[in-house]
C-alpha positions as CSV (number, residue, x, y, z in Angstrom):
1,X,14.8,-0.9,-13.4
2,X,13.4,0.3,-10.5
3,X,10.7,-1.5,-7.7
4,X,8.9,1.3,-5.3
5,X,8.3,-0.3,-2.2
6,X,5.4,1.3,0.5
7,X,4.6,-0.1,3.9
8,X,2.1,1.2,5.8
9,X,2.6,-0.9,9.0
10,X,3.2,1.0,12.6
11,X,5.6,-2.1,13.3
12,X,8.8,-3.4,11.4
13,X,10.2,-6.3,13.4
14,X,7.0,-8.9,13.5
15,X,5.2,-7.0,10.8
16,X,2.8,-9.1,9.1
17,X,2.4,-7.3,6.1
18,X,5.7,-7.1,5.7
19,X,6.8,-10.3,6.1
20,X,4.5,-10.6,2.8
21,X,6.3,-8.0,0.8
22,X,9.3,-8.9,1.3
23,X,8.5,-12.2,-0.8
24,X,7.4,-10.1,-3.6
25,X,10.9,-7.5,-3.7
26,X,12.8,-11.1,-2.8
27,X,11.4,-12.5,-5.7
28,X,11.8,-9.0,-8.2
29,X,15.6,-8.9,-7.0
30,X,16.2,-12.7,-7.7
31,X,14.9,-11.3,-11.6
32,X,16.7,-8.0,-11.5
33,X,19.7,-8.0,-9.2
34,X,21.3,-5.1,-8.5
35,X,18.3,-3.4,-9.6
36,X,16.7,-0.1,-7.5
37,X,14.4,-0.5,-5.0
38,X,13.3,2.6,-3.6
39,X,11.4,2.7,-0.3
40,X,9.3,4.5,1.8
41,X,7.2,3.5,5.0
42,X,4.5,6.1,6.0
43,X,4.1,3.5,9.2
44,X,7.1,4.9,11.1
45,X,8.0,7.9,9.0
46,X,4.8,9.6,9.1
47,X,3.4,12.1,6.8
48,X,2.5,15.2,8.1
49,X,-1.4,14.8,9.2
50,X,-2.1,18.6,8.1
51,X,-0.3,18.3,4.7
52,X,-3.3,16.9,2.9
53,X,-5.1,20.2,4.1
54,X,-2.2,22.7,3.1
55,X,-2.0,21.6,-0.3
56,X,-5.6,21.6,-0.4
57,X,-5.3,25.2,0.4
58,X,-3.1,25.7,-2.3
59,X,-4.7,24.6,-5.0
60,X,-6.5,27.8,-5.3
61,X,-3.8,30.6,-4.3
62,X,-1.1,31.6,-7.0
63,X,2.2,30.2,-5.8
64,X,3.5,33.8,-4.6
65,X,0.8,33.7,-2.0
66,X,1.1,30.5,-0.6
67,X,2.2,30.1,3.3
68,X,6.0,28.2,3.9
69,X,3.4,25.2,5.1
70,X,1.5,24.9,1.9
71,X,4.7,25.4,-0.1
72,X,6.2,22.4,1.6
73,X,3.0,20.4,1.3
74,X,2.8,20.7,-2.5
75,X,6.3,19.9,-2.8
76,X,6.1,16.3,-0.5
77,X,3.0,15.5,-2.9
78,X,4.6,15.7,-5.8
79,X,7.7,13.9,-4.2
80,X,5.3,10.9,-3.4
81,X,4.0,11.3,-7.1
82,X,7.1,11.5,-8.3
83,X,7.9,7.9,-6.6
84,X,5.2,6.2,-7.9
85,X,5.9,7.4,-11.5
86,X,9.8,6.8,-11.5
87,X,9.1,3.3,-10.5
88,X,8.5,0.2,-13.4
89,X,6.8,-1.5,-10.7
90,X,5.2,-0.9,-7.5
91,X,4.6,-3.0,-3.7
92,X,2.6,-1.7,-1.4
93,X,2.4,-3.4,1.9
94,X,-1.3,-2.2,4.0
95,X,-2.8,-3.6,7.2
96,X,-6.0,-3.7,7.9
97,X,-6.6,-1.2,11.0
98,X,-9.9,-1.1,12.9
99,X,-11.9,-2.5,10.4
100,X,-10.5,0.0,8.0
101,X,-8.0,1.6,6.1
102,X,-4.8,3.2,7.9
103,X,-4.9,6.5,8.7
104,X,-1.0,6.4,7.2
105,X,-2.5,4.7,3.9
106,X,-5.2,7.3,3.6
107,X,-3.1,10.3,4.3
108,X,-0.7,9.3,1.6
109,X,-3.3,9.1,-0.8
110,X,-5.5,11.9,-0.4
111,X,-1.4,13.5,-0.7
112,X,-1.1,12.2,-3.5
113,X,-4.7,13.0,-4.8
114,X,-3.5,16.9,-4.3
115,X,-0.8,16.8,-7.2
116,X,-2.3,17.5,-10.6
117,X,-0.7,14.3,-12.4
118,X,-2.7,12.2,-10.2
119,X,-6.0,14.5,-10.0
120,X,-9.5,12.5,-10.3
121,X,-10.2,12.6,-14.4
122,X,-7.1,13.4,-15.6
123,X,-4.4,11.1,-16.7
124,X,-4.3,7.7,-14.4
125,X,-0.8,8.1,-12.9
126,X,-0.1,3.8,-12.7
127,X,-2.1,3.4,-16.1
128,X,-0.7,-0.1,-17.3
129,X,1.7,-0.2,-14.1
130,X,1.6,-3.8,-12.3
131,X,1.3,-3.0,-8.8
132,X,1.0,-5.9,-6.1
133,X,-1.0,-4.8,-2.8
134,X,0.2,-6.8,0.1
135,X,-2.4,-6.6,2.9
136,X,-3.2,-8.6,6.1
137,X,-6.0,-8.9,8.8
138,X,-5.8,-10.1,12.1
139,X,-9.1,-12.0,12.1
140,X,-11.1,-13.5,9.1
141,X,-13.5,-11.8,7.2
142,X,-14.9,-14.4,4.4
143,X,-17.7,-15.3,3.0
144,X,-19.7,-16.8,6.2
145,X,-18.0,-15.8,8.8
146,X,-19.2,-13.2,11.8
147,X,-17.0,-10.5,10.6
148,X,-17.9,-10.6,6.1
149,X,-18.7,-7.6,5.2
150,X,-16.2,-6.1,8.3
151,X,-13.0,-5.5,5.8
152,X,-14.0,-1.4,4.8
153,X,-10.0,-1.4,3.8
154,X,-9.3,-3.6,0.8
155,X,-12.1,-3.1,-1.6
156,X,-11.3,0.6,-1.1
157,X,-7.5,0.1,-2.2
158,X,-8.6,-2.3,-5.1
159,X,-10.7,1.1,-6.2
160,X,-8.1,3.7,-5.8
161,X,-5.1,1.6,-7.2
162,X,-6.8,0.2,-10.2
163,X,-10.0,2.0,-10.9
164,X,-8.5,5.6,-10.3
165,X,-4.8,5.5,-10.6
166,X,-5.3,2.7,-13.4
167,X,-2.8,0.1,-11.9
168,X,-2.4,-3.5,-13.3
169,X,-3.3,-4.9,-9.7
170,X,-2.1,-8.3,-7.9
171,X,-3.7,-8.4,-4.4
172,X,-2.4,-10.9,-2.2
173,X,-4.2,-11.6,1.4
174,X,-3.4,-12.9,4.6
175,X,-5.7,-13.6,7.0
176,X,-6.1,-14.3,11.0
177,X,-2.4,-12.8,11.9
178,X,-3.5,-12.4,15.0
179,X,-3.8,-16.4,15.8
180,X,-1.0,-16.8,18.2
181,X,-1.5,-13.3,19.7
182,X,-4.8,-13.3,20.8
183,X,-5.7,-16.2,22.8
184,X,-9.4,-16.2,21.9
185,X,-8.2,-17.3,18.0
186,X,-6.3,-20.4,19.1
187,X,-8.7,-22.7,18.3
188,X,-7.5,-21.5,14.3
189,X,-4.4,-22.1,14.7
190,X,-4.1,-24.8,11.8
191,X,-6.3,-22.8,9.3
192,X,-4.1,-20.1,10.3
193,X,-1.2,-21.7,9.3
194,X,-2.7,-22.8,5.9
195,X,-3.6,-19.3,5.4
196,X,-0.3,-17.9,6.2
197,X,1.3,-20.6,3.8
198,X,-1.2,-20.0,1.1
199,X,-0.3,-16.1,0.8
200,X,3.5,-17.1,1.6
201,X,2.8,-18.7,-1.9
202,X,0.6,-16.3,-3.6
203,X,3.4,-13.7,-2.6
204,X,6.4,-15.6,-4.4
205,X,4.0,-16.0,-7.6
206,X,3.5,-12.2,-7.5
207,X,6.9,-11.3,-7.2
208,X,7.8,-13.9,-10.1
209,X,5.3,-12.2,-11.8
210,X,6.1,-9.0,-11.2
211,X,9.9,-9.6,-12.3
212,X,9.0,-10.7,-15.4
213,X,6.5,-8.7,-16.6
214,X,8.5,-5.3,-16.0
């Protein structure tokens, strides 16, 4: 069995959202030792920010006419396709960033997007897959609080990972990581902690979950 892991974080020592995916693979490889877990993280090993464009461009040129760049764009996006559909089970670890999605995150998908398997109205590429999205946010963004509404990141993956790509989806959610950092937040610091404990939780369940269902 294989587990495709993504992280989308610019860090990887004090990464929040990965601290939370870890859990869920800890939890997959307590099931399935042994098993695969193939990785990528479009945090630190960036895709190329013209690729999306390329093999864009290529869509509508036969293959003999095609430049060496959109060539080599075609062939990353169906690599990152090809990921997704090798895997029996998928983790993808996302921060929020700036109120929004990660220009990492976003980049891979539009990639992804590009390669006919996973084209909009054509066969879902995850159809039936159990994905779990791991994402965090520095501040909170609830119901009642200044910043609801703020979050223009997770309801966006919840679309693209289950509505589009048709993935069996388990989000788990951190809130207020950056209690701790910024010293205008350390009047949270309990909820904080309840919060980080609470997805610390919801994480193991996922990966339990996860483990057996694939």
């Amino acid at each position: 069995m294989t587990l495709f892991r993504l992280d989308a974080s610019i860090r990887v020592e004090g990464s929040a959202s990965r601290e939370i995916a870890d859990i869920v693979v800890d939890e997959w490889l307590a099931a399935h030792p042994g098993d695969t877990v193939e990785t990528r993280h479009i945090g630190v090993d960036r895709l190329p920010a013209d690729a999306w464009a390329h093999a864009v461009e290529a869509a509508y040129l036969p293959e003999s006419d095609r430049t060496p760049e959109q060539r080599a764009a075609v062939a990353l996006a169906a690599e990152l396709v090809d990921e997704l559909m090798a895997a029996d089970a998928v983790v993808l670890a996302v921060p929020l960033y700036n109120f929004g999605v990660s220009q990492h995150i976003k980049n891979w998908i539009d990639l992804v997007i590009t390669d006919p398997r996973a084209a909009a109205g054509g066969p879902p590429p995850l159809a039936g897959k159990k994905v779990v999205l791991c994402t965090v946010r520095g501040g909170a963004y609830g119901a009642g609080t200044p910043r609801e509404g703020w979050d223009h990141s997770t309801g966006y993956l919840r679309r693209i990972l289950a509505d589009v790509w048709g993935a069996d989806l388990t989000v788990v959610e951190r809130e207020f990581t950056l209690v701790g950092v910024n010293p205008a937040l350390d009047d949270f610091a309990d909820l904080a902690a309840s919060m980080h404990a609470e997805a610390r939780s919801a994480a193991q369940e996922a990966g339990k979950a996860l483990a057996v269902s694939a």
